[in-house]
N, C-alpha and C positions, 0 to 999 in steps of 0.2 A: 238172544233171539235165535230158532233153528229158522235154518232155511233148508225147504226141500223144493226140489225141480220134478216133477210126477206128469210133466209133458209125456205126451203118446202112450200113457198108462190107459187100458181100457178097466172099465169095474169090474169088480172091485178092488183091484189092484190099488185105486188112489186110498180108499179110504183105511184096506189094511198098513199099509205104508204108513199113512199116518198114525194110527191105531199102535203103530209098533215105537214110533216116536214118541208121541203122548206118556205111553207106559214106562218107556225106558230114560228118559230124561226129565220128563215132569216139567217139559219145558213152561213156562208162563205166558208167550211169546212164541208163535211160529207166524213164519212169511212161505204162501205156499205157492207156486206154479202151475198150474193144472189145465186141463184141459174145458173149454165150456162147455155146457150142458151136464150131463149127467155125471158126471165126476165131481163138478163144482158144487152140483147139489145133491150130491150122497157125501161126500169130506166137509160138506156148510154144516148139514143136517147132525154128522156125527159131532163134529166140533159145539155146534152147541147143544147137544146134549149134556156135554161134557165139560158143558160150564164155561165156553169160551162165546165171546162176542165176536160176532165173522165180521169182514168188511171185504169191499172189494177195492184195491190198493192202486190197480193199473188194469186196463187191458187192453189184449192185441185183437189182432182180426179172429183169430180159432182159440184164445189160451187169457189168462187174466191171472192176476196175481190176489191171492186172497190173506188178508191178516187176521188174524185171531189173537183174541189177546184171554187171557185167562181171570173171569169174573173175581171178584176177592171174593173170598169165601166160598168158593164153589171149590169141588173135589172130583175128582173123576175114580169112579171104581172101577176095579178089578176082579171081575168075577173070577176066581180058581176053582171051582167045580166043588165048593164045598157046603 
């Protein structure tokens, strides 16, 4: 499982962050940190596009922790400009 911390990240900062772990580990499994409101729901948003089931795991007064777990059979693409 990855875990990132993307507390006091304003947007799009959380969801590229993530965007860059997805692609680069292909993790199945992340546990995320982020901030609420608009972070949690542009990083939920990306996430299941991307084939992953969100949950919300814990949360604080300003900040929640979000898990995603990767659908079976779902993929996540990589556009390269081609």
């Amino acid at each position: 499982m990855e875990y990132i911390d993307l507390k006091g990240l304003s947007c799009p900062s959380p969801v590229i962050e993530t965007k860059k772990i997805v692609e680069t580990t292909g993790a199945t499994e992340l546990r995320i940190e982020l901030d609420t409101g608009a972070p949690y729901e542009n990083v939920s948003r990306f996430l299941e596009s991307c084939g992953y089931r969100v949950s919300t795991e814990q949360e604080g007064k300003d900040w929640l922790t979000l898990r995603a777990t990767k659908a079976e059979g779902a993929g996540y693409q990589v556009d390269h400009g081609t």
